[in-house]
N, C-alpha and C positions, 0 to 999 in steps of 0.2 A: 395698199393701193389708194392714189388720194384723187376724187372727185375735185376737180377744181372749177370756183362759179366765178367769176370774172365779168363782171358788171361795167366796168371803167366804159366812159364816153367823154367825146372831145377828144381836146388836146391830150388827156391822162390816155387815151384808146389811140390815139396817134406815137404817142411814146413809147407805149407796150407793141402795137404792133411794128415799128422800128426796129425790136429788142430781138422780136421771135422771129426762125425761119418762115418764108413765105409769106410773114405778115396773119400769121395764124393767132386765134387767138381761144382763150379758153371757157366760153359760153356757155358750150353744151359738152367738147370734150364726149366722154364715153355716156355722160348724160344719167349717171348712176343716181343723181339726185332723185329722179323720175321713177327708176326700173331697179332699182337696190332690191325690189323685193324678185326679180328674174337672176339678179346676179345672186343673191344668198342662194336660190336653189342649184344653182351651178356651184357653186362652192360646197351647198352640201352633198352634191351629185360625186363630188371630187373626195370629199372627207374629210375636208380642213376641218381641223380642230380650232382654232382661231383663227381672226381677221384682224390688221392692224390697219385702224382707217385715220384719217385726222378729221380733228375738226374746226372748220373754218373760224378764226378770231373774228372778223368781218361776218361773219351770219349771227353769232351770238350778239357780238356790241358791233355794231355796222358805226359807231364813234368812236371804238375805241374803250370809252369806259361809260360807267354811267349807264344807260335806257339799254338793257336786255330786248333782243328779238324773241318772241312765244313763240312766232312762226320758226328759228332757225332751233329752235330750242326743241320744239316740238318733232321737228324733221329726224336731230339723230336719237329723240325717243322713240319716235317708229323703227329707226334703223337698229335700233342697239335690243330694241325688243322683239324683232323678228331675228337677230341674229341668234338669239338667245332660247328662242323658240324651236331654231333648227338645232339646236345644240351646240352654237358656235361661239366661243369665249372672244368677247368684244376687248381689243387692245386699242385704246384709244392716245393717241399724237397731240400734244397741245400746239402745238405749231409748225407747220410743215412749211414756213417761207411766207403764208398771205395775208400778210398787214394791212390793217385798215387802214386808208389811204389819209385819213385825215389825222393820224400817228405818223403814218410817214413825212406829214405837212409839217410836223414840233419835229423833223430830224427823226424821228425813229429810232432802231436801235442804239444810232449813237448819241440818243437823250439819254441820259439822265433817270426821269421820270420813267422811263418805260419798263424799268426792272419792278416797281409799283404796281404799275400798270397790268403788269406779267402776272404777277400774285394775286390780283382781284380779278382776274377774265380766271385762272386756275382755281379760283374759290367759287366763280358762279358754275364753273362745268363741275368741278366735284359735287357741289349743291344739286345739281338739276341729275347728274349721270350716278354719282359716287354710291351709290346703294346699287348697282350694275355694273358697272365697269368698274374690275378688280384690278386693272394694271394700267397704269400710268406712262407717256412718251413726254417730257416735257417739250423740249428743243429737238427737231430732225437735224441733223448736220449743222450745227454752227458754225464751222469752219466755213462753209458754203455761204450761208448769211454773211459772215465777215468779209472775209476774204475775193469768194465771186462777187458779191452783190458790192462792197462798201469800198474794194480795192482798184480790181479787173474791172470793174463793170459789168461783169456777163451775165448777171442773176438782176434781177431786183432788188435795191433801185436803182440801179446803175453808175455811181456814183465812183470816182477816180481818187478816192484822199486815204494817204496811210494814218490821217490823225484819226480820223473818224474810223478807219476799220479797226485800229488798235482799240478804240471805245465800247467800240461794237462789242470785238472779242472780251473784254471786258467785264459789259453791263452783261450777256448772255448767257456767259458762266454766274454770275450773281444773280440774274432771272431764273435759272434754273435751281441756285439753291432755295432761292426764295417761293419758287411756285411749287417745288417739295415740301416745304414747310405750312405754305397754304394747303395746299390738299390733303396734308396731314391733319391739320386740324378742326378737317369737316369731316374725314374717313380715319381716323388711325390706323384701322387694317388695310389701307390702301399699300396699292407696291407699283413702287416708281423708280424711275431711269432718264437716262439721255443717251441719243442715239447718236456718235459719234461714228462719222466717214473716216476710216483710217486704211493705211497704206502701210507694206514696207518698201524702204529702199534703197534700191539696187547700185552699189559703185562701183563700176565698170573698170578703175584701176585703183585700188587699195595704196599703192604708195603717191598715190596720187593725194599732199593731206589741206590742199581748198577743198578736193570733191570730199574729202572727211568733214570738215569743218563745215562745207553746207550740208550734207547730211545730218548731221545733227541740230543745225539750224532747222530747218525742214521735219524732221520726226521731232523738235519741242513745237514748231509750231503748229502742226497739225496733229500730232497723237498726244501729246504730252499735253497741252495748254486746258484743255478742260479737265483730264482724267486728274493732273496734277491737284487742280483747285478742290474739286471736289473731295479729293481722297483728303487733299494735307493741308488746304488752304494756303495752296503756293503757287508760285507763277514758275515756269523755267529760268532757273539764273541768265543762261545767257541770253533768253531773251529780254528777261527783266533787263538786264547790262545794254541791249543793242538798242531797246525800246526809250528807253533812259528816261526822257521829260517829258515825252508820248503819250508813255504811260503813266508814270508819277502822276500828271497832273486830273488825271480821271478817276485816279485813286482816293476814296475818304476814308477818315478814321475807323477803326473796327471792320472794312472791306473783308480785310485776308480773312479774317476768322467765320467772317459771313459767308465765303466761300465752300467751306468744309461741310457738309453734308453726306451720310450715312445711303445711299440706295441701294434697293433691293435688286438690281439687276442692274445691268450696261447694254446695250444696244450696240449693235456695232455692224455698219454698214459696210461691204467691202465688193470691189469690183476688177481689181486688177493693183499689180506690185507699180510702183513707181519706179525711174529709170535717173541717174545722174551721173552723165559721159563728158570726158574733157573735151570743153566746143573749140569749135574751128574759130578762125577769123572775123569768120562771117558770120557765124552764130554768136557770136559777142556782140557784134555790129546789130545783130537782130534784137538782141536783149537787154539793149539798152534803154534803159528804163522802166521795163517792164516786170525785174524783179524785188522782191520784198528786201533781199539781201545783197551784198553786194561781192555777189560771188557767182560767177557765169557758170553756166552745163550747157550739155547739150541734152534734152529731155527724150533724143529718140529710142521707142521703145524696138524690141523684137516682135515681129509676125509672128502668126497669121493676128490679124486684128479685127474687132468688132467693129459696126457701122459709126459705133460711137469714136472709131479709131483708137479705142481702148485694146492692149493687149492681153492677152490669152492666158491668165499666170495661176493657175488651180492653187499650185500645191502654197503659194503665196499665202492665200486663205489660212491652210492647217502651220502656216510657221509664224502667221500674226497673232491666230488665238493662244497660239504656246508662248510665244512672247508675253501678250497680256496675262496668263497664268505665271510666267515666271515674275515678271516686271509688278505686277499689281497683285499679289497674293489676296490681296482683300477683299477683291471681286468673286462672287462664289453661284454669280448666275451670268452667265453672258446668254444675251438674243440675240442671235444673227439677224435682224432688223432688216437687213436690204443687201439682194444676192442679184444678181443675172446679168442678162446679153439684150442689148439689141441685134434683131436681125429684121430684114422685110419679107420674112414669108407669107406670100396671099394663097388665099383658098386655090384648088387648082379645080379641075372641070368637074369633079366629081364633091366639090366642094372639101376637099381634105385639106388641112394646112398640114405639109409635111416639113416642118423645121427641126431638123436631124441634127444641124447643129447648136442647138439650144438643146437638145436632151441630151450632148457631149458636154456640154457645158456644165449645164447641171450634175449629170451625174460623178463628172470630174470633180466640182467642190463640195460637193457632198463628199466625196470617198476621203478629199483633202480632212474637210470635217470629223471624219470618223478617224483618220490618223492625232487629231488634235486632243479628240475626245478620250482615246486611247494614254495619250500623253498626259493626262490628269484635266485639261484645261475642260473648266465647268460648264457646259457649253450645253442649256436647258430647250433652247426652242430653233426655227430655223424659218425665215420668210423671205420665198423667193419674190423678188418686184423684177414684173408687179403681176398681178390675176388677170386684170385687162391691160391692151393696148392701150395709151391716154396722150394727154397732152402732158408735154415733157419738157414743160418751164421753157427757156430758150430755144431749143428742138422744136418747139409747135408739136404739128402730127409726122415730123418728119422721121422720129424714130420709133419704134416699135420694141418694148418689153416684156408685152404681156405672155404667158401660157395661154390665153382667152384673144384670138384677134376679132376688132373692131371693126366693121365697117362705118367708117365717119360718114356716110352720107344716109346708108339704111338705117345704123346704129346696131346692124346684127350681129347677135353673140356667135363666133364660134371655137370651140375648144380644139388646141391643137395637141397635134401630138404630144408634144412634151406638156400638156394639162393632162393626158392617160399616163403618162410616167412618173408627173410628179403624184398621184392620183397611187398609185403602186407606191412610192415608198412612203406614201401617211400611211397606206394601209399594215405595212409591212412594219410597222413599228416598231416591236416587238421581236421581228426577226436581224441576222444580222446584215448590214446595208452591203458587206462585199459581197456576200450570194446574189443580193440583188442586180447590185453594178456590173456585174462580171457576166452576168445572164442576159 
């Protein structure tokens, strides 16, 4: 679950709220900066065994590099030392998306410098946290950084260029070997990962071979483009092939092999299977220029759908982690990092939040989980996002994921249903999770 503190004024606070639903914006958000020590008791109320939280780049160096904040420094030593008191194992995120603004002023991600950059903010948090926090997140979704933020525009910073996302995706697989290496060599017993958003996906007609041919465009560029660097220190041929002088030219000596990096786990965020249907007409007319490759779909998924208008796809889950067990033998701990639903269930008169279809949810990829797990794939931890309702990047407060809803105006916690469900299967640990699901 990520607090997010969002200071921006001016024109930067007129830009952001352009970006977000409603013009929302992330101040105070669920406000855990303040009440973290109300939220750990709910959490230990619940049983969580860990918490994966991030931590703000912008609180630690508010420049970027150079003059450490005591104060932001000092904040998640309170946090990580009351987590740690309730008995809760602190998994900490180096970057969850919130760049110091005057990083993103020299271009950002698609500097250069910022892969640098990456490995000395990763040296002062292992320095100030690393004798506590035994498990390391470098990068939250970088597909998401590149591609929403640097392509689409839909994430921060909004920006429209295939040179610069190609850069991005790039320097952030290279940040991330490099801020492993950093944190190693202030913890050696440290155990670190990258949390990669992946999909599979779906082709709607098999002899159909554009819809082949972008599928597999599509699963290098988003499952394969990191997992690959890391393992082999290699990029996907055919996107090496389609990227051509893109890429070449962001490329330096010695790159590939600085890619390769050994971690102790994978992360792996998942929400729904992806969908690629031969489009109509007008669906080509619609997607004209809007995508990476030059090969049209139609992306509609099947019902029933999330508020996110994400679809419904469990058992998706249990045939991606057997994938990555088949695909990636090397991987010998995966963390399900980021699982769940938006829905808007509010408290009803009796104050209950009854969201019935969030504990369908859950307990559907959980059972997927357990068939995966069955199948060999190493599959050690499991965090459903998020614990609280929050602000939700471009969604503002318009979406809702939490187990825990938010009142944004009171700021009152309350635990819904599916916080007493998921509350049962940490307890149930040890027993098997179909008795559970099936009961």
């Amino acid at each position: 679950m990520l607090a997010v503190d969002l200071q921006a004024s001016g024109t930067h606070s007129l830009r952001l709220q352009a970006k977000v639903v409603r013009g929302d914006n992330g101040d105070v958000a669920c406000d855990h900066y303040n009440r973290y020590e109300e939220d750990i008791k709910i959490m230990k109320d619940l049983g969580m065994q860990s918490y994966r939280f991030s931590i703000a780049w912008p609180r630690i160096m508010p420049n970027g590099t150079g003059e450490v904040s005591q104060e932001g420094i000092d904040f998640y030593n309170r946090l990580i030392d009351a987590l740690l008191e309730a008995g809760i194992q602190p998994t900490a995120t180096l970057y969850h998306w919130d760049l110091p603004q005057v990083l993103q002023d020299k271009g950002g991600w698609g500097n250069r410098d910022i892969v640098q950059q990456f490995a000395d903010y990763a040296t002062v948090c292992a320095e100030a946290f690393g004798d506590r926090v035994a498990n390391w997140i470098t990068i939250n979704e970088p597909w998401c950084v590149t591609w929403l933020g640097n392509f689409w525009g839909v994430h921060a910073p909004g920006l429209k260029d295939l040179d610069t996302a190609i850069a991005v995706a790039h320097h952030t697989a290279l940040a991330h070997a490099e801020a492993t290496r950093a944190i190693r060599a202030v913890r050696p017993e440290s155990r670190s990962g990258i949390t990669l958003n992946m999909t599979n996906y779906r082709v709607s007609d098999e002899s159909n071979t554009e819809l082949l041919q972008l599928r597999d465009y599509w699963d290098s560029n988003i499952n394969r483009w990191w997992m690959d660097a890391q393992l082999h220190g290699t990029y996907p041929q055919n996107l090496v092939d389609f990227y051509g002088d893109k890429l070449a030219k962001v490329l330096l000596p010695g790159d590939m092999e600085r890619l390769k990096i050994d971690s102790e786990f994978l992360g792996v965020n998942y929400y729904s299977d992806s969908f690629l249907n031969t489009p109509t007409p007008e669906q080509v007319e619609k997607n004209e220029g809007t995508f990476v490759f030059p090969i049209n779909s139609d992306g509609t998924s099947p019902g029933p759908h999330t508020d996110m208008g994400w679809p419904i796809t469990p058992d998706g889950l249990g045939d991606l982690l057997i994938r990555i067990h088949k695909d990636w033998p090397e991987i010998i701990d995966i963390a399900i990092t980021e699982n769940g639903v938006a829905y808007d269930d509010e408290p009803d008169e009796n104050g209950v939040v009854n969201d019935q279809r969030r504990v369908d949810y859950l307990i559907a990829h959980l059972h997927s989980v357990e068939r995966a797990i069955a199948a060999g794939a190493p599959v050690k931890s499991y965090y459903y996002w998020s614990l609280m309702d929050n602000f939700e990047w471009a969604e503002g407060y318009a979406k809702r994921f939490g187990i825990v809803h938010i009142n944004f105006e009171t700021l009152q916690r309350t635990p819904k249903l599916s916080a007493q469900v998921y509350s049962k299967v940490i307890q149930s640990n040890g027993a098997s999770l179909s008795a559970l699901v099936h009961n």
